[in-house]
N, C-alpha and C positions, 0 to 999 in steps of 0.2 A: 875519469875517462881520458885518455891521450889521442889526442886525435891529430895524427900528423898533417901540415899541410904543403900542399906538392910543390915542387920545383917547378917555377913558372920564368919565362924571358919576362923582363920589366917591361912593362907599356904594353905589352902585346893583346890584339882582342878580336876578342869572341860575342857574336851577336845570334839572339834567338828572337825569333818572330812569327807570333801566334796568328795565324790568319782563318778568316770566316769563308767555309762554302756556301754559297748562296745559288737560288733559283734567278733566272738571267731575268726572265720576264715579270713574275712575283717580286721579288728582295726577297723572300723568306730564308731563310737557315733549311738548309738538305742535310740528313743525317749519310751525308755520300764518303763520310774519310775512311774507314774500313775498305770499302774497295779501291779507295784511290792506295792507298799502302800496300795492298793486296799486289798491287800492280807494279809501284814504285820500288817496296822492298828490295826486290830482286836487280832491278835498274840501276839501282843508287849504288849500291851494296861498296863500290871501288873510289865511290868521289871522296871529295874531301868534306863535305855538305852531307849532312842528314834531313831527312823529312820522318815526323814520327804523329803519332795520333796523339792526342791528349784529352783533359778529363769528357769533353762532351764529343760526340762521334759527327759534329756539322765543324768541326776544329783541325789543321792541321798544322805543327809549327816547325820551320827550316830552322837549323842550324846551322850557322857558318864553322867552317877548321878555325883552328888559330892564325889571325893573321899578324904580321907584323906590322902593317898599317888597317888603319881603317878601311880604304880603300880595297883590300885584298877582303878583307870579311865580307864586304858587302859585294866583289865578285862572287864570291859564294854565295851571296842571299839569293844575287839574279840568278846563277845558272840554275837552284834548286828550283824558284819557282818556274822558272823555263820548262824543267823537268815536270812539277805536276802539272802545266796548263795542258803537256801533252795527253793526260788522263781525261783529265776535266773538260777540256774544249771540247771532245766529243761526246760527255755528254749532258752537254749543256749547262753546264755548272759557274757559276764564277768567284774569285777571289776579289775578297776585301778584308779591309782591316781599320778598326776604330774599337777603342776601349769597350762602347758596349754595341748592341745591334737595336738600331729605333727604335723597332717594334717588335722584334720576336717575343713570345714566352715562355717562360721557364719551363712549365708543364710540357710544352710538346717539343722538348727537346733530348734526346737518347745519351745515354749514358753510356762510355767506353768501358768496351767488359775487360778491366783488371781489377786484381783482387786489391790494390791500394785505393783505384777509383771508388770501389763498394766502400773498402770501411771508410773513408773519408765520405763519404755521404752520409752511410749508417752513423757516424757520430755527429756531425756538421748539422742534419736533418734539413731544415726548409732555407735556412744561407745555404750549406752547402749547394743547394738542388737552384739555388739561385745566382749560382756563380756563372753567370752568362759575359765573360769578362775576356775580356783580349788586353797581349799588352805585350812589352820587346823587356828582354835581357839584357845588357851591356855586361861582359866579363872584360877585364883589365887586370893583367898578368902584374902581381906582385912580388919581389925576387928575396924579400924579408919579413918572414911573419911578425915579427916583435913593428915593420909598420901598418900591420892590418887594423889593427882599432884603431889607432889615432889618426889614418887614415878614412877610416868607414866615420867614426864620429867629427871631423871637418868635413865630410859630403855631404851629412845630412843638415849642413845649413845651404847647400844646394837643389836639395828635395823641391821646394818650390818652383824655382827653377824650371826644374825638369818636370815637374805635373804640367805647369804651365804653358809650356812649350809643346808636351807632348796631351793636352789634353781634348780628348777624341770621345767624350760621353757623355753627350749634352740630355740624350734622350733615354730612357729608360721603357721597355713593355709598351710602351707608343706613349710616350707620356714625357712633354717637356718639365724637365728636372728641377730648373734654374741654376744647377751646378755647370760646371764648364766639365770637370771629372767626376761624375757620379759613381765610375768605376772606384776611384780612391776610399770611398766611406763604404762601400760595399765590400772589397775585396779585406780589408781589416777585420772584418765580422771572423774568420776564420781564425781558430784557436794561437795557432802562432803567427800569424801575419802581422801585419804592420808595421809601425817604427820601430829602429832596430833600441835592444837596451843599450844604455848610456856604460859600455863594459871597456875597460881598460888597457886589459893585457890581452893574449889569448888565454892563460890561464885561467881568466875568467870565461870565457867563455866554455874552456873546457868543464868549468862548474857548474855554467850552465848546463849545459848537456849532461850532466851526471841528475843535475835535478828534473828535467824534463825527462830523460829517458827513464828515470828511477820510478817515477812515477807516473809513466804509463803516459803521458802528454804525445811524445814523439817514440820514433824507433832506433831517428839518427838524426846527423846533421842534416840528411837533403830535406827532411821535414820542416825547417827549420824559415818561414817563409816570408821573412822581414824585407821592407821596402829596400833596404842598401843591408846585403849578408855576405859573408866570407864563404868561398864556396872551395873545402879544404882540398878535394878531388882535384881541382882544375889550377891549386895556388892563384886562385884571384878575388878579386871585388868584385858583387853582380851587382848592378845595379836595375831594383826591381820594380821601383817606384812607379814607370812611366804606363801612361795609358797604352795601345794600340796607335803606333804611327798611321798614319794613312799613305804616304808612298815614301819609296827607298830613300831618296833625299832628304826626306824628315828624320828616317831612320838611320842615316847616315851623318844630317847634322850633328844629331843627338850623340853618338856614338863619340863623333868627335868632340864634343863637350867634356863627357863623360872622362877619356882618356886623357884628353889634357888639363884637366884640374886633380885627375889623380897622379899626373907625372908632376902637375907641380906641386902636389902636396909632399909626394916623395922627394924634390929636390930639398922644399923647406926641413924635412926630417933631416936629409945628409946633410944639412947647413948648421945643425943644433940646434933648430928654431922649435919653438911649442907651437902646435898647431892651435887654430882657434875651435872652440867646439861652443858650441850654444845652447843654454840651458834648454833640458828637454821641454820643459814648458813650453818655450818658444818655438824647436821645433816642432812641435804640436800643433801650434797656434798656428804656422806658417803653412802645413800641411791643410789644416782647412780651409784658409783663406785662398792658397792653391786651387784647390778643390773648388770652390764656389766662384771664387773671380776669375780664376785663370790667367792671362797677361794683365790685368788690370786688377790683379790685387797688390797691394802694398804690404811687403813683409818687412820680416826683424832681421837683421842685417848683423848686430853686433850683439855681446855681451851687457851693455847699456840700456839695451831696448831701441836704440836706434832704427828708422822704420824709413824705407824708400821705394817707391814704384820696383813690382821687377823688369816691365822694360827697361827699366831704367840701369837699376841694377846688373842687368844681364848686359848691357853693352858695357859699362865698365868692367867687369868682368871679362868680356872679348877683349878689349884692348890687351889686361892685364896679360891676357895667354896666349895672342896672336904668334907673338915670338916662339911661345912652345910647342903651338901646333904648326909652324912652318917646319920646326925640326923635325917632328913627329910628323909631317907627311899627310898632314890633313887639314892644313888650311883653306883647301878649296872646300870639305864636305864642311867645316866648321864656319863659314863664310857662309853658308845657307840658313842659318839663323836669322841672318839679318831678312832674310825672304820669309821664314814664316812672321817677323814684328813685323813687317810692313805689309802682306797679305794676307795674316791673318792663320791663326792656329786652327786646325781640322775642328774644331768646338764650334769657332767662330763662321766657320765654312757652310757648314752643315746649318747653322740656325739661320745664314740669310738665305739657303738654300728652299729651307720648310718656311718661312717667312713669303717669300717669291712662290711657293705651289701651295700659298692657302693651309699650309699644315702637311698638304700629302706627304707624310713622311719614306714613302714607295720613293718619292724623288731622290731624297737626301741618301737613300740606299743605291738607287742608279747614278748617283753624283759619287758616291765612295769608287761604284764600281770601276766609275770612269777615271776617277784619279787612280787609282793603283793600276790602272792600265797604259796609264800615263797619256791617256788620250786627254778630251776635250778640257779646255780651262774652266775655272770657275766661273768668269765671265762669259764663255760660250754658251755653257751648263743657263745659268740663267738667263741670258738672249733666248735658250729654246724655249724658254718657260715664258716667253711675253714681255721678259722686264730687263 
């Protein structure tokens, strides 16, 4: 199978961001996206921003155009959702975003009638029906396919990283997880999900794809639903690892992570250098330990097994790329990093949140609401609760 992949500007990106409707006064999940699209399709039809339904109908996820900074995507993220609050606000609806939802359940939540949604349930069966998961896209425009793998396999000794940072799903069906990302070991249950394979060329890949589609696995690439994947349509790297941001500056930190260690992966390429890739093992290992610690797990760093805090990690790491997100134009959104390690990741949020209301996890859903609204601090949020 040949599978061409497009001509993309270097560096340039593209962000998707899965967002929850919710009841203002409940938290629960409202199966409200069909009419919110019904409305918006029309509305939107000339921007540069899409907004589209996705697999569960209480789901709606914007799309940014390509921008050439970070900055410009995530003007697209705002004005999209500007656009649906005008739906939603009247009638009563509201937007949030965390890897999973506290307490909703899987059962009482509707299924988006397309015919990929159905068979992807009909095969998936009780994971599938239980993918109650939110989470962001990061695209990063790559201008030479022969640097897509050696690129995709140095990010995923970044995966940690970015769980870490990004993890928003502490709670599961109302039920404290002890994971920091519970969405990361759930969402891998699906047939091709997860860590990306450990593949070379694109040629390989394109054998992949001759063996998954040959045999009835997938249809194509977009099936294709691995934590960091080549996304041939768009000529970039998506990176898919990340839970569900809880507001635009987390999603915009992130972004700017993302893009500046794939433009320095591409310089070290144009330098003749071999990039570093880390036995899959490790990044296995590194992904759970993500998963379960969150900023306070200690990963695998090197070839060696070498092992160090990822705050730790993650600031030298800043230092190393400072320089290249000034070029690139996002040193302010990447400079917000240092505000979720010192205030603590949406994980972290949410549990002193339910911790302060006795468990009532209703809270920790009106404390999401209130961040993506960008209203009251965490510290307000719990001064109203007494503590």
């Amino acid at each position: 199978m040949t599978v061409p992949f497009a001509t993309s500007a270097r560096s340039t990106v593209g962000l998707e961001w899965e967002l929850m409707l919710a009841d203002g006064e409940t938290g629960d999940l409202v199966p409200r996206a069909p009419e919110v699209m019904e409305v918006l399709e029309e509305q939107t039809a000339l921007e540069r921003y899409t907004v589209t339904g996705e697999l569960l109908t209480n789901t709606v996820e914007v799309t940014s155009g390509v921008g050439a900074t970070v900055a410009a995507a995530v003007d697209d993220i705002a004005d999209s959702i500007a656009a649906i609050r005008t739906v939603t606000n009247p009638m009563d609806v509201e937007l949030l975003c965390a890897g999973s939802h506290p307490f909703a359940q899987w059962y009482n939540q509707g299924i988006t009638d397309k015919t990929r949604y159905h068979k992807l349930i009909e095969r998936t069966q009780w994971w599938g029906r239980n993918m109650m998961i939110w989470g962001i896209h990061v695209h990063v425009g790559v201008e030479d396919v022969n640097k897509v793998f050696p690129i995709i396999n140095a990010l995923a000794g970044y995966l940690p990283h970015l769980q870490a940072l990004s993890a928003s799903s502490p709670f599961w069906a109302g039920e404290r997880t002890g994971y920091a990302s519970n969405r990361a070991l759930v969402f891998q249950q699906l047939p091709t999900a997860g860590l990306p394979w450990p593949l070379e060329n694109w040629a390989e890949f394109e054998g992949y794809l001759d063996d998954m589609v040959g045999t009835g696995v997938m249809e194509d690439a977009t099936e294709v639903r691995w934590d960091i994947r080549p996304a041939p349509r768009w000529g970039t790297i998506e990176v898919r690892a990340c839970d569900g941001m809880s507001t635009l500056p987390e999603l915009a930190a992130v972004a700017a992570l993302v893009q500046s260690l794939v433009e320095e992966f591409s310089r070290q390429l144009d330098a003749g250098e071999e990039l570093l890739a880390l036995q899959p093992w490790f990044v296995r290992e590194n992904k759970w330990r993500a998963a379960r610690y969150g900023l306070d797990a200690r990963i695998i760093i090197d070839r060696e097994g070498t092992q160090a805090p990822v705050r730790e990690h993650l600031l030298e790491t800043l230092d190393r790329i400072r320089d290249i997100a000034v070029e690139l134009k996002c040193a302010r959104e990447l400079a917000a990093i240092d505000t979720i390690l010192t205030q603590g990741a949406s994980y972290e949020r949410q549990l002193m949140v339910a911790d302060a209301a006795d468990g009532d996890l209703r809270e920790v859903v009106l404390h999401l609401i209130r961040e993506f609204r960008a209203g009251p601090t965490l510290r307000d949020h719990l001064a109203s609760l007494g503590h």
